[in-house]
C-alpha positions as a Markdown table, in Angstrom:
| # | Residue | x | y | z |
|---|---|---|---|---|
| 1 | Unk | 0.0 | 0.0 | 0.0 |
| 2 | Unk | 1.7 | 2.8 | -1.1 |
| 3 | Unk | -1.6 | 5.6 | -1.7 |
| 4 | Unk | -2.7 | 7.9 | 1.3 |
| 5 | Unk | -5.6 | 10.4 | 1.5 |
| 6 | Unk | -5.7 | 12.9 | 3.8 |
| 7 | Unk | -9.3 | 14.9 | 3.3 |
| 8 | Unk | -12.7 | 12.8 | 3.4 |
| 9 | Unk | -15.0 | 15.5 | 2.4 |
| 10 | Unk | -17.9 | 14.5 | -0.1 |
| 11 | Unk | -15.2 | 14.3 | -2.6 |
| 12 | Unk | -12.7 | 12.8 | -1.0 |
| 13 | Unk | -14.7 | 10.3 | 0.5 |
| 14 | Unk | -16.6 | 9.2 | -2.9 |
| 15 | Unk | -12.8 | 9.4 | -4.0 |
| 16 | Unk | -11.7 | 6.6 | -1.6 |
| 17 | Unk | -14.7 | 4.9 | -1.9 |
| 18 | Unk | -14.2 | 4.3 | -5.6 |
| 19 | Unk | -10.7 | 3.4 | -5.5 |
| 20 | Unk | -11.8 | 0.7 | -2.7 |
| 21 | Unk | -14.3 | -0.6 | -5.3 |
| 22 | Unk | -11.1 | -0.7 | -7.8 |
| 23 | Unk | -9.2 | -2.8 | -5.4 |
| 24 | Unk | -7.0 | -0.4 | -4.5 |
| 25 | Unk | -5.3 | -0.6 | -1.3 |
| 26 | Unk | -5.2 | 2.8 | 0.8 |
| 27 | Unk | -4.9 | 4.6 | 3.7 |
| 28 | Unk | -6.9 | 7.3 | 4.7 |
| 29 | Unk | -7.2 | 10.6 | 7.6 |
| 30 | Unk | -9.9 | 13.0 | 8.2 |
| 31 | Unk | -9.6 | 15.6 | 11.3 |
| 32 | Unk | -12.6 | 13.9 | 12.5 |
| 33 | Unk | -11.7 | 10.1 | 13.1 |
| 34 | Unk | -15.5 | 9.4 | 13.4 |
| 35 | Unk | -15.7 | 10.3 | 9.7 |
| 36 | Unk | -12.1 | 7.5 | 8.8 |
| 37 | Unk | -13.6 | 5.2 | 11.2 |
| 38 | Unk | -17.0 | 4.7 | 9.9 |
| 39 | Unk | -15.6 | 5.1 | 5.8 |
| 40 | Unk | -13.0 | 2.3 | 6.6 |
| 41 | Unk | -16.0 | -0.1 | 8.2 |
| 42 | Unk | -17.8 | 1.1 | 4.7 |
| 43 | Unk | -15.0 | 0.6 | 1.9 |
| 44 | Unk | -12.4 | -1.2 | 3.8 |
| 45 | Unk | -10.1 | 1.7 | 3.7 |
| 46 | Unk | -7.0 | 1.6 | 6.3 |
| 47 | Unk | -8.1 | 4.0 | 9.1 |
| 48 | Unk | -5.3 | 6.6 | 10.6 |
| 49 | Unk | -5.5 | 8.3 | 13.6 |
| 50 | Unk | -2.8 | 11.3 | 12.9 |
| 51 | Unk | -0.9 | 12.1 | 9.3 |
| 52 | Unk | 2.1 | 10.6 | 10.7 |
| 53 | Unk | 0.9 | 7.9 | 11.1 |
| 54 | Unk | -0.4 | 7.8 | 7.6 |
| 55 | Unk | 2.7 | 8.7 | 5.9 |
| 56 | Unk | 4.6 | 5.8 | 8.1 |
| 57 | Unk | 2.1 | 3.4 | 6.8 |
| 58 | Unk | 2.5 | 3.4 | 2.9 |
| 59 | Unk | 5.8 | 2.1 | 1.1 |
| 60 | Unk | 8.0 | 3.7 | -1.0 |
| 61 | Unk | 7.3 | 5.8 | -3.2 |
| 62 | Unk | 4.5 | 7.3 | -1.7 |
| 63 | Unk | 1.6 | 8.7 | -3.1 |
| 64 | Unk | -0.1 | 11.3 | -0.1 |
| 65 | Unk | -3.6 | 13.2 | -2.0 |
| 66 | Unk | -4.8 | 15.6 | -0.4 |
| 67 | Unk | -8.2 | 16.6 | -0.6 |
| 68 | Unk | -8.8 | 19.5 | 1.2 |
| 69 | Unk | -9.9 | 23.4 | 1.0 |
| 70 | Unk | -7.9 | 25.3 | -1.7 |
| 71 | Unk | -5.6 | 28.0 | -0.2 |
| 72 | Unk | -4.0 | 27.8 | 3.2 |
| 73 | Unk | -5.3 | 24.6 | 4.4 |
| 74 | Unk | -4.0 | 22.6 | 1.5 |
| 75 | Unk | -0.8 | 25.1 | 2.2 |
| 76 | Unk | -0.5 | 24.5 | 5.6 |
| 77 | Unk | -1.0 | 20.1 | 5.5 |
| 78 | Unk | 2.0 | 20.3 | 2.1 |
| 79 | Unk | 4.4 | 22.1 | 4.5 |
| 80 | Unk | 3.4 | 19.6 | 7.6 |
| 81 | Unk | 4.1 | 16.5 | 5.7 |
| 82 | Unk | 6.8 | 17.3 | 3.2 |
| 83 | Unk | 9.3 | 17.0 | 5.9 |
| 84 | Unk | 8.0 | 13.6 | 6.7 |
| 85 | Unk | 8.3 | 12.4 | 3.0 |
| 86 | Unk | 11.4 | 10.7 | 0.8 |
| 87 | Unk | 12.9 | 11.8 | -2.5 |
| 88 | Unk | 10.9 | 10.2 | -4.9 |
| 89 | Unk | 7.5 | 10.5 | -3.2 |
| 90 | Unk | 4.8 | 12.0 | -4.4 |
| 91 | Unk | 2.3 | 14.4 | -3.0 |
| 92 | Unk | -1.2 | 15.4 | -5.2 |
| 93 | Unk | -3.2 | 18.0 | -4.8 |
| 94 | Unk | -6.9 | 17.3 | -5.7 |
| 95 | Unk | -8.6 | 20.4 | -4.3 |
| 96 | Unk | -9.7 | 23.7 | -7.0 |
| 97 | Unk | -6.0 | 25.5 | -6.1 |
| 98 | Unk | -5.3 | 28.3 | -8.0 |
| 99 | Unk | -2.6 | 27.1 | -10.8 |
| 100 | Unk | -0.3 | 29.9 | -9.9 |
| 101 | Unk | -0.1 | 28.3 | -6.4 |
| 102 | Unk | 0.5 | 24.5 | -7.8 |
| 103 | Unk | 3.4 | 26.1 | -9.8 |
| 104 | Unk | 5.2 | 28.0 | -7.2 |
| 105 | Unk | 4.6 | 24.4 | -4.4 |
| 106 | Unk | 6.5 | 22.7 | -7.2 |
| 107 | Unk | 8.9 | 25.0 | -7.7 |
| 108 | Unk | 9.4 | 25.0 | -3.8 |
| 109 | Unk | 9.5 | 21.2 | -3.6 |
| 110 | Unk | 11.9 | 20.6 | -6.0 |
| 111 | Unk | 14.8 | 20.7 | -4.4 |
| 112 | Unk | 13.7 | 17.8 | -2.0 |
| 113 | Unk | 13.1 | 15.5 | -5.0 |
| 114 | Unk | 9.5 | 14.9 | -3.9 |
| 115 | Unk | 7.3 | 15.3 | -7.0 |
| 116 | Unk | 4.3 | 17.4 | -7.1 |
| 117 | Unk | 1.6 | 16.7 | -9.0 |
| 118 | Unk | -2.0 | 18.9 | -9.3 |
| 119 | Unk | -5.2 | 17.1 | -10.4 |
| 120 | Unk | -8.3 | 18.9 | -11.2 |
| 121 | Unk | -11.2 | 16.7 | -10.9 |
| 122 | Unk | -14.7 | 16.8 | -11.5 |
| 123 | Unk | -17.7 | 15.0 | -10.9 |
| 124 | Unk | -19.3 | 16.5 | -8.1 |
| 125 | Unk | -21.8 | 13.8 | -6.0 |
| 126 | Unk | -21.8 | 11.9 | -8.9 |
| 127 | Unk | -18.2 | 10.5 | -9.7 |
| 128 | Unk | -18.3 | 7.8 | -6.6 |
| 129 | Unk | -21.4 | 5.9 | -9.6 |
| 130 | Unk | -19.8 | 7.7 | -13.0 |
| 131 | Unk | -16.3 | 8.5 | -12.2 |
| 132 | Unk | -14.4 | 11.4 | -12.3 |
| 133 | Unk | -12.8 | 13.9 | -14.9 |
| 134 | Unk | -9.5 | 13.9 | -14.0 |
| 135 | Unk | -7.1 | 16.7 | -15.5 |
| 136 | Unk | -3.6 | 16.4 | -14.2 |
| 137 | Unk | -0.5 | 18.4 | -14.4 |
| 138 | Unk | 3.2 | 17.2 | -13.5 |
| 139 | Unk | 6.1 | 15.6 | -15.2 |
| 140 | Unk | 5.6 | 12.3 | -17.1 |
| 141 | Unk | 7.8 | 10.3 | -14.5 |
| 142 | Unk | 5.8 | 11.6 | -11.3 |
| 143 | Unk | 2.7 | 11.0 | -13.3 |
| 144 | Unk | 3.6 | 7.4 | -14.1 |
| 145 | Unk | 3.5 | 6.6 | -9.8 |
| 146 | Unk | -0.5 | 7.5 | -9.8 |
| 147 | Unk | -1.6 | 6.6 | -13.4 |
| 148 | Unk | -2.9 | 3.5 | -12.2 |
| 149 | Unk | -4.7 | 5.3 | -9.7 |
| 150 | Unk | -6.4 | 8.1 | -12.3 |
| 151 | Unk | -7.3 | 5.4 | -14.4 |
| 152 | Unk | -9.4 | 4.0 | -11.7 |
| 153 | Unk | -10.8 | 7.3 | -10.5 |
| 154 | Unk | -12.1 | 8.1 | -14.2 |
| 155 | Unk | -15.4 | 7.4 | -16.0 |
| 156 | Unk | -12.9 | 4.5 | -17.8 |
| 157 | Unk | -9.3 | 3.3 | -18.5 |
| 158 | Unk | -9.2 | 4.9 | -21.9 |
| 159 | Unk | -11.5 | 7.9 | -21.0 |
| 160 | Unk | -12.4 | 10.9 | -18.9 |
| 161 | Unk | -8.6 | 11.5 | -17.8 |
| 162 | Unk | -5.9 | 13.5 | -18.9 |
| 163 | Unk | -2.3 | 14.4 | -18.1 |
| 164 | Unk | -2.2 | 17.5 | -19.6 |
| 165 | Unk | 1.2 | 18.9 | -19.2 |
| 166 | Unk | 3.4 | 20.1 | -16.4 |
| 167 | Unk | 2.5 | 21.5 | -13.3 |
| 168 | Unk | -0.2 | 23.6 | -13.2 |
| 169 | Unk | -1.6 | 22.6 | -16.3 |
| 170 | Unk | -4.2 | 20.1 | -14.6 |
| 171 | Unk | -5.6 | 23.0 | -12.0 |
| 172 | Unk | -5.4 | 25.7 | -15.3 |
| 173 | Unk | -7.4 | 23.1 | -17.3 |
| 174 | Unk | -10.0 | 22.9 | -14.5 |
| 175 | Unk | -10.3 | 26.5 | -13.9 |
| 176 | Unk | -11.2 | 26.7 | -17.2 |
| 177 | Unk | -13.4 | 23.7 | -17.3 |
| 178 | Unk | -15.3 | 25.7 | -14.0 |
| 179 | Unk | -15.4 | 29.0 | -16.3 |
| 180 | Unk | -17.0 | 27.3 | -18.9 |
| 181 | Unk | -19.3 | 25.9 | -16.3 |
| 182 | Unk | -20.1 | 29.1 | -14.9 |
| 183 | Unk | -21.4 | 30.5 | -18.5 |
| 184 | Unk | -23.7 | 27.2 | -19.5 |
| 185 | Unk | -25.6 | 27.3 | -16.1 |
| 186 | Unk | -26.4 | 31.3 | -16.4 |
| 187 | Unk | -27.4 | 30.8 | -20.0 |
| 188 | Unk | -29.7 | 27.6 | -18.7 |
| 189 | Unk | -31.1 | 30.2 | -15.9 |
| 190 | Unk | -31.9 | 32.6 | -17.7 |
| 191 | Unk | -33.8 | 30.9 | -20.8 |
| 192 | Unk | -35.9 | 29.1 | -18.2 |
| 193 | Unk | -36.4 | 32.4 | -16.8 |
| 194 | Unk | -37.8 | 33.8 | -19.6 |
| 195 | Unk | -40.4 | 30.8 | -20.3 |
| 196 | Unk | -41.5 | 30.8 | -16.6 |
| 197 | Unk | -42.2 | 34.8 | -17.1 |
| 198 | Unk | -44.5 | 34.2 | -20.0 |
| 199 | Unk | -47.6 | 33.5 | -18.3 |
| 200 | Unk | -50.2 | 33.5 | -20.9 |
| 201 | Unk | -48.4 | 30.5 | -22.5 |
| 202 | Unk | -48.4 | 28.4 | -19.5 |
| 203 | Unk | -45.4 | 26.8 | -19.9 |
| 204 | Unk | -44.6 | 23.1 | -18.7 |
| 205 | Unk | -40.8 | 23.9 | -17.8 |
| 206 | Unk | -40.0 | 20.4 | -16.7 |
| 207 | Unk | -42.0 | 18.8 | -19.9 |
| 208 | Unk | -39.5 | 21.4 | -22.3 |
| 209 | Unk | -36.5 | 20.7 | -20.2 |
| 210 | Unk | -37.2 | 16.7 | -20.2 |
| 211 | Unk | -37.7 | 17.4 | -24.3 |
| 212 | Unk | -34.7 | 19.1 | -24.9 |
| 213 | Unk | -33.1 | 16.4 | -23.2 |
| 214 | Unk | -33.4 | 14.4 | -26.4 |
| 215 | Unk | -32.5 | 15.3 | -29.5 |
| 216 | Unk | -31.8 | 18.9 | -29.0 |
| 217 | Unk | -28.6 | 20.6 | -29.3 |
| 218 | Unk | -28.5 | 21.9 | -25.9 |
| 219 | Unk | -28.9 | 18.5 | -24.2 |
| 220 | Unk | -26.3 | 18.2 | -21.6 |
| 221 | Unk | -25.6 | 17.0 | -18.0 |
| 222 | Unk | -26.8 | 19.8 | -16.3 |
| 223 | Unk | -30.3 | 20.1 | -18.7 |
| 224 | Unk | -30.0 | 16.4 | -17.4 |
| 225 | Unk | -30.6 | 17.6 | -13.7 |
| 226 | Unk | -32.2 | 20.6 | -14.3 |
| 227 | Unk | -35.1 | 18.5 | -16.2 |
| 228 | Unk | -35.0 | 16.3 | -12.6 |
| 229 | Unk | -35.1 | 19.3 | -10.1 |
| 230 | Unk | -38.0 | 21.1 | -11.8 |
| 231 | Unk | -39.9 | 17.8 | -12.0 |
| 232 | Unk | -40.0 | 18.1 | -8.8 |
| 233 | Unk | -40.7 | 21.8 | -8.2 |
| 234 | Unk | -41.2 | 24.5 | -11.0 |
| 235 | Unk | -41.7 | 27.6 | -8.6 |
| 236 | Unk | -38.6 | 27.1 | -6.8 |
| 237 | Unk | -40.5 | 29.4 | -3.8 |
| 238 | Unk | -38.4 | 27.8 | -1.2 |
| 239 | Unk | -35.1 | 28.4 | -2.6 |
| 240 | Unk | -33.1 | 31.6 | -1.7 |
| 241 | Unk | -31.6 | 33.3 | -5.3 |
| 242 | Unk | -27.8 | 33.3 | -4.2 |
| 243 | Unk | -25.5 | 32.1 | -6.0 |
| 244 | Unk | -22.3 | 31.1 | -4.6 |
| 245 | Unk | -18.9 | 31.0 | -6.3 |
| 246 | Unk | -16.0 | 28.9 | -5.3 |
| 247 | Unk | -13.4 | 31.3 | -6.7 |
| 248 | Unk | -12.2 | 29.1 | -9.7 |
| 249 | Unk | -14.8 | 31.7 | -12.0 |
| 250 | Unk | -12.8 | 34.9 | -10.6 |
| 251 | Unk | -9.3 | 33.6 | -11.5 |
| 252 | Unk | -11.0 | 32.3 | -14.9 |
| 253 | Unk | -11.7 | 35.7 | -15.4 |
| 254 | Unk | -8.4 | 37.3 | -14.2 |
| 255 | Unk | -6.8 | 35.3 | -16.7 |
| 256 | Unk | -9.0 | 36.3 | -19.7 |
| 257 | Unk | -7.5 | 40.1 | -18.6 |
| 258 | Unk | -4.2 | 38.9 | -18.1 |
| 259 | Unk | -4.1 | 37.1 | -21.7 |
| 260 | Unk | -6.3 | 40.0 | -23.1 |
| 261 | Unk | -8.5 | 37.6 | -24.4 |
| 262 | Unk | -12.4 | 38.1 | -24.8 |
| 263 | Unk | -14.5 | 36.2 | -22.6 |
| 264 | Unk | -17.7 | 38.2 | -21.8 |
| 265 | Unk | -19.8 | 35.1 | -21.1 |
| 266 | Unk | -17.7 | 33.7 | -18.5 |
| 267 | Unk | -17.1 | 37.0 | -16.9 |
| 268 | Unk | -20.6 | 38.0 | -16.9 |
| 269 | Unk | -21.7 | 34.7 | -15.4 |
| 270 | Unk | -19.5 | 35.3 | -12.3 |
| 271 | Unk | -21.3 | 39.0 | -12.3 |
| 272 | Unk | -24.3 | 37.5 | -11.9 |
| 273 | Unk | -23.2 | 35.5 | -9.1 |
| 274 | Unk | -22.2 | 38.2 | -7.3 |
| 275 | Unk | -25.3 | 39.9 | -8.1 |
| 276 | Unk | -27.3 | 37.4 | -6.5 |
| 277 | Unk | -24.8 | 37.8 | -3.0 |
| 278 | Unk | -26.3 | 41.1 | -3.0 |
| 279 | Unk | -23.2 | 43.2 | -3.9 |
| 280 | Unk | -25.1 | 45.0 | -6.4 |
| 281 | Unk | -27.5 | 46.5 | -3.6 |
| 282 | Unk | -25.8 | 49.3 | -2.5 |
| 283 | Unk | -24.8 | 50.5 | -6.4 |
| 284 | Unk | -28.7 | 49.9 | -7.2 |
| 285 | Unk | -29.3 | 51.9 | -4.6 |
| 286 | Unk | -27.0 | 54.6 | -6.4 |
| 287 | Unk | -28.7 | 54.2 | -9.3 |
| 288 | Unk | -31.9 | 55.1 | -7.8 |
| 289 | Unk | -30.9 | 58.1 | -6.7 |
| 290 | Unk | -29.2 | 59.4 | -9.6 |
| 291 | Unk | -32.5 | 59.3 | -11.2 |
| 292 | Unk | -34.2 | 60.9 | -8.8 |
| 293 | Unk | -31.2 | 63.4 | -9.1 |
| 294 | Unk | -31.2 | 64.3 | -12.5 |
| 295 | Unk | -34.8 | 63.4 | -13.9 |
| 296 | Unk | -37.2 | 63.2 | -10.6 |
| 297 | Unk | -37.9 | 60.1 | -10.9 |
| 298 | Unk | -39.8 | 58.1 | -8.1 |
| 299 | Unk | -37.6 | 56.2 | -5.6 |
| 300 | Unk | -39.3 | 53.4 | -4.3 |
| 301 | Unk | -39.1 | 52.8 | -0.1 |
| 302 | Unk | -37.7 | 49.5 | 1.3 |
| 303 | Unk | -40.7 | 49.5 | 3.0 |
């Protein structure tokens, strides 16, 4: 057993639970032991009770993936256990880091000889039954240590992975992939949007959606579970309209400036977003008033 994960969030765990299901031998930690206990009882995953005694576990080289909060968490564990790792081991990270950071870890890491590899994945709830789009960046020789692994996580053997290039090309493929995500669920919104407003046509939105679904050229995974979510409810009453965003749209965009390269759909999907966090309210607010200002218009009360 030479494959540890430390991080057994909803991806993490699915993660772990579908390499179990591949025969693959590993050992796992979570900060809560509750959560390693009751996964290893489930999927027959080694249980550790401290990183250390996770890294001590696995056999040379060693493969530690880390699936964890992008930023200084997934910092903090690489500087914890680097100094408990061997030239020639290998530590992944699977979370959404910005590809700027994976570059500069590698760079840092280098000198050690421990490789450094930075897997995008995606798959959401679903990749534990359909696998996992994984996009990974690293050189071909620290690749080689966790293809067998990928090749498990993925949809297929001969599908639905890549290694894309050195490091930081998985997470820069991924950010992408998110930015691209961002634009196909705000164009989805907002055509649904505009049937449910036209009342006088009393429009079946889950009969369209579950029509498009076949044949159409917008059929797609997520017309897939919108047609199942407003099967289920077309009014949507109870559902508060924010919109979170996980930070891989705003780098997508920062790097459409950066390159100078047009990508208004994209950008303006991650707009929206912050429209529906309620950013916008205090500029509406100024907008309302300039009106009044310069035209007398009404401004309507909060009340």
């Amino acid at each position: 057993m030479n494959l540890g994960i430390i991080g057994l969030g909803r991806m993490g765990a699915n993660m772990a639970r579908r390499l179990r299901l591949g025969k693959i031998p590993l050992a796992a930690f979570n900060r809560s032991n509750d959560v390693t206990q009751k996964l290893a009882e489930e999927s027959g995953v080694t249980a550790m009770n401290s990183i250390e005694a996770l890294v001590q576990s696995l056999a040379t080289p060693r493969v530690v993936w880390l699936m964890l909060p992008a930023g200084e968490t997934t910092q903090e564990h690489i500087n914890l256990i680097t100094p408990m790792l061997d030239k020639g081991d290998v530590i992944v990270d699977g979370a959404n880091s910005c590809y700027k950071d994976s570059i500069s870890r590698a760079a840092a890491l280098k000198g050690t000889g421990i490789d450094y590899i930075d897997a995008g994945v995606s798959g959401g709830v679903w990749g534990l039954a359909n696998g996992y789009a994984m996009m990974v960046g690293g050189t071909k020789e620290a690749f080689a240590k966790i293809e067998e692994y990928i090749k498990v996580l993925a949809p297929g053997a001969d599908k639905g992975w890549m290694h894309c290039g050195p490091v930081g090309s998985g997470h820069y493929t991924k950010m992408i992939h998110n930015g691209i995500e961002y634009g196909m669920m705000q164009a989805f919104a907002e055509g649904f949007s505009l049937l449910k407003n036209r009342d006088d046509f009393d429009l079946d939105l889950a009969q369209i959606a579950e029509m498009w679904r076949h044949g159409s050229v917008v059929r797609s995974w997520m017309l897939d579970l919108s047609a199942e979510f407003l099967n289920e409810d077309q009014d949507l009453d109870e559902i508060a309209p924010f919109v979170a965003d996980s930070g891989e749209g705003r780098w997508t965009a920062i790097e459409a400036i950066e390159q100078g390269i047009p990508s208004p759909v994209m950008t303006l999907a991650l707009m929206a977003r912050f429209e529906s966090q309620g950013k916008a309210t205090y500029g509406n607010k100024m907008l309302s008033m300039m009106r009044k200002g310069f035209g007398g218009h009404a401004v309507k009360s909060k009340d």
